[in-house]
ZAMARGU-4260 file (C-alpha; in steps of 0.2 Angstrom, whole numbers, plus 5000, padded with zeros to 4 digits):
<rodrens>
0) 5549/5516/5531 | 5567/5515/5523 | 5582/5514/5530 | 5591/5531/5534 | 5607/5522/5535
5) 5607/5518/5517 | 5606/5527/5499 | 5590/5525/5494 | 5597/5523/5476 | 5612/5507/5480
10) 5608/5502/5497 | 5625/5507/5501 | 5628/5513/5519 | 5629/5533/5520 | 5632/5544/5534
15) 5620/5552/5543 | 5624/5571/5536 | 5630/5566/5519 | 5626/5577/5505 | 5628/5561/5492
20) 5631/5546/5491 | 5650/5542/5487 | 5647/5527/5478 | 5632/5529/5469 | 5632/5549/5468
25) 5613/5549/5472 | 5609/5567/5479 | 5601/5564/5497 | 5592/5577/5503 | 5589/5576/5521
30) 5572/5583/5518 | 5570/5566/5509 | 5564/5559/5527 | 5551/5573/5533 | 5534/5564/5535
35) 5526/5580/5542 | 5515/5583/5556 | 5508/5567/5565 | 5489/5565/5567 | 5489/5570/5582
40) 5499/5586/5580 | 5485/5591/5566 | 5472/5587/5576 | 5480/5598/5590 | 5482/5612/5578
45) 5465/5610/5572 | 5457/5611/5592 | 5470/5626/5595 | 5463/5634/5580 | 5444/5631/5586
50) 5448/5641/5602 | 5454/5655/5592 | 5473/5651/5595 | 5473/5650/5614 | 5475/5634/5624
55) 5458/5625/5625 | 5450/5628/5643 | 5439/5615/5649 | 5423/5623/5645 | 5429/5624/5627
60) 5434/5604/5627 | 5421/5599/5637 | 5408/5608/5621 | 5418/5600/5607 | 5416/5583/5616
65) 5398/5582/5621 | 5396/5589/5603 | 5404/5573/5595 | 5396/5563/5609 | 5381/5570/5601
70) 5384/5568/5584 | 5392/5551/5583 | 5378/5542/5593 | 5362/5552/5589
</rodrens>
């Protein structure tokens, strides 16, 4: 990952809520740095989604388990 310290055009040293970079003049959006959801906030979504938006109880995990216990290893 880059450095959010620096212009990613110059390398110079920016600030970081700088619109630009003063030396350069390289636009720097500060969207620039949004990786999006993690892994593991996807795979939460996707879970949540399964019990119809709801928390997942643990009747619910405990059937989504077994069922990849089941279909990983048979």
């Amino acid at each position: 990952m880059r450095d959010r310290s620096r212009c990613p055009n110059c390398g110079e040293r920016v600030q970081p809520f700088a619109a630009g970079c003063a030396i350069c003049g390289a636009d720097l959006d500060p969207k620039r740095w949004d990786s999006g959801p993690s892994v593991f906030q996807r795979v939460g979504s996707w879970l949540s989604a399964l019990s119809f938006g709801g928390p997942i109880g643990g009747i619910g995990l405990a059937l989504i388990v077994g069922f990849l216990i089941v279909w990983f290893f048979f």
